[in-house]
N, C-alpha and C positions, 0 to 999 in steps of 0.2 A: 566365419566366426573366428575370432582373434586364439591362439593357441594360450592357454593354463599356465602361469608362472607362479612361481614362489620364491619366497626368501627366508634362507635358512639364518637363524637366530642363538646367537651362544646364550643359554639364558644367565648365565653362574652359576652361582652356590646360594643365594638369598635371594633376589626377589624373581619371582616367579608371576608366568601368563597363564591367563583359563583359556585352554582351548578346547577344538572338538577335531581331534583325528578324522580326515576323510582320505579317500585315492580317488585322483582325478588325473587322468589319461595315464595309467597306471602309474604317478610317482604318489608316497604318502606324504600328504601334506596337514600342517597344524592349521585349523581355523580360528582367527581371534573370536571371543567370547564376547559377546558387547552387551553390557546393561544399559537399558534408554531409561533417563533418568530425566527430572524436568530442565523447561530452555533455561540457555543462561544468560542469552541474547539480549540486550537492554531493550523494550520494547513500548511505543510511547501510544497514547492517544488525542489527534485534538478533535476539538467540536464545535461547530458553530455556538456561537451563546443567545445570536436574536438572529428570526428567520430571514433567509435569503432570496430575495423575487426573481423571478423568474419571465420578466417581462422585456428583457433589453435582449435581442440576437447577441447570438456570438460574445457574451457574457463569459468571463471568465468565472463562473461560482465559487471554486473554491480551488486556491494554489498552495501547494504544500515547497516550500525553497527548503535545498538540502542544506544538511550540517556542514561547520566549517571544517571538520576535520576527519566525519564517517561517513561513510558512503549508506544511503539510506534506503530502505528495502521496504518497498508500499505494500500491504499486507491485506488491506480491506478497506473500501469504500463506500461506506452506505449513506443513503440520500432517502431524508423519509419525508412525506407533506406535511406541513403545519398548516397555511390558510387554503381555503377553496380552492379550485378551479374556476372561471369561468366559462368553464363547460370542460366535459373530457377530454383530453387532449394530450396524444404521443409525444414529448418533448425527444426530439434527438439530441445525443451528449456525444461529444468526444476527449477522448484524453491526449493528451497531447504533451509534449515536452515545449518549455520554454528555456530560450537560451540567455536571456535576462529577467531580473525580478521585476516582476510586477509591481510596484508603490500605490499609495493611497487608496488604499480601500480599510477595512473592517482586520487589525491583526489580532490574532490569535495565538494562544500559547499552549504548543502541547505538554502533556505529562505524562512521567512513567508511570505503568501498569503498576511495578515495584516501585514503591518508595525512597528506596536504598540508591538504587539507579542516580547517577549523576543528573542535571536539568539538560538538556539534550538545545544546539543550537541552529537547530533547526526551525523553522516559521511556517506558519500558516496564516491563509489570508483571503478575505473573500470579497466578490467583487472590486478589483483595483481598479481605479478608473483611469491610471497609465501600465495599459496591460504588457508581461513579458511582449519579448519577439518569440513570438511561436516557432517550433523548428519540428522532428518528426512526430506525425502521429501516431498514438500508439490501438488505434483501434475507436470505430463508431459503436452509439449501443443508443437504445432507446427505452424509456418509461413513462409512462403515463399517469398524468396526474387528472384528478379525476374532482368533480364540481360537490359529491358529496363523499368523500374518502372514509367517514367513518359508515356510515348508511351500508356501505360495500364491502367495510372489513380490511380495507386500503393495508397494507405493510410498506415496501419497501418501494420508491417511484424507480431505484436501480439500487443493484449489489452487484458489485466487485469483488471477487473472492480471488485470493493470491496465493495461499498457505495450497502450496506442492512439493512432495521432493524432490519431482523429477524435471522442472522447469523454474529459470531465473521469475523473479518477480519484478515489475517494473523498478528499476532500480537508478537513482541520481547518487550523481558523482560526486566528492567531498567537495568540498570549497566555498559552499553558499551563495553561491551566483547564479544556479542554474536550479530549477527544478522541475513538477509536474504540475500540472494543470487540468481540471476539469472543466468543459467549455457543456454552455450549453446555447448550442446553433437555434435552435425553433422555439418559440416563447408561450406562454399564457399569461396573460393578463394580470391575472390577480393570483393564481398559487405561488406558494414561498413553501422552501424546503426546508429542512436540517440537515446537516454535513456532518458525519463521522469519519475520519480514517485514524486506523493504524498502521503502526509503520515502525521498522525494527534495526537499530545501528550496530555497523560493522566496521571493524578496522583491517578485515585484509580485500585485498581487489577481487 
C-alpha cells in the first residue's frame, strides 16, 4: 500500500477551501470538500432512422467515426428488434476498432443531449458497403433475436453499458479517420434492428 501524502497550502487572507480535517499515519491533514454537481461533458446521441438487416455476415451495422478534434468517449449501445426473426436466433456481435472509415452506407447525424452544446464532428453510419480496415477487437457478445419479439416481451437484442468511474470506456482518438464498429458475424434472415449509441467529447488525452 503506497504511503499517505499531502500538500500543504497557503490559503491567504480571502479566498478560502471547505475542507474536513482528518490524521492519517499520524500527520493532520486538510480533506478537500467536493460537491457533485451535474455533467458538463458535451454529450451526443445518434440513432438509426430506418431499420437495419441483419442478414449479410460480417456486417458492419453500425459505425460511429470519431471527432476531428475530441477524443470520443462511447457510453452506451443499444440495439433493439424492429421486423421478425425468421425463427430465434443468437446473432453474435463484435466490437471492434476500425482504422479507416467506412463510406457508402446509411449516414447519420448525432446530437446533443443539450442543445446549447456545439454540433459535434463526429459521424455515424450503417451498413457501409466499403467497410473500415478492422484493427483490435474490443470484445464478442451475443443477443437474440427472436420470430415473435413482442409475443415474448423482447427489450433489448444487446446493451452496452460504459458509464464507470473506475474503468476507460471504449474510447477513439481525435482526428476523424478512425473509429468503432459494431459488426454483426451470424445472420437471420429477416430481423432488422435499431441502433442507439451515446457517446461524450473531451479535449484532454
Amino acid at each position: 500500500m503506497p504511503a499517505a501524502a499531502y500538500v500543504s497550502i497557503d490559503e491567504g487572507s480571502d479566498r478560502k477551501m471547505a475542507t474536513v480535517q482528518r490524521t492519517i499515519d499520524s500527520e493532520t491533514v486538510e480533506q478537500s470538500e467536493v460537491a457533485v454537481t451535474l455533467p458538463y461533458i458535451a454529450t451526443y446521441v445518434v440513432t438509426t432512422q430506418t431499420a437495419v438487416a441483419l442478414s449479410a455476415a460480417n456486417s458492419h451495422v453500425f459505425q460511429l467515426l470519431g471527432s476531428e478534434s475530441h477524443r470520443v468517449l462511447l457510453r452506451r449501445l443499444e440495439v433493439f428488434q424492429k421486423a421478425d426473426a425468421a425463427a430465434d436466433t443468437r446473432i453474435e456481435f463484435e466490437l471492434v476498432r476500425v482504422d479507416t472509415a467506412g463510406t457508402s452506407g446509411t449516414a447519420l447525424t448525432p446530437v446533443p443531449t443539450d442543445e446549447v452544446d456545439d454540433a459535434t464532428t463526429a459521424e455515424g453510419m450503417t451498413l457501409p458497403s466499403s467497410k473500415g480496415d478492422e484493427g483490435d477487437s474490443l470484445g464478442f457478445r451475443t443477443g437474440t433475436v427472436l420470430a415473435e419479439p413482442a409475443t415474448a416481451g423482447h427489450d433489448h437484442v444487446l446493451l452496452l453499458d460504459y458509464y464507470s468511474i473506475s474503468s476507460k470506456p471504449p474510447t477513439i482518438a481525435a482526428g476523424g479517420t478512425t473509429g468503432i464498429v459494431l459488426k454483426s458475424i451470424t445472420t437471420d434472415a429477416d430481423a432488422t434492428v435499431h441502433v442507439v449509441a451515446t457517446f461524450e467529447e473531451v479535449d484532454w488525452a
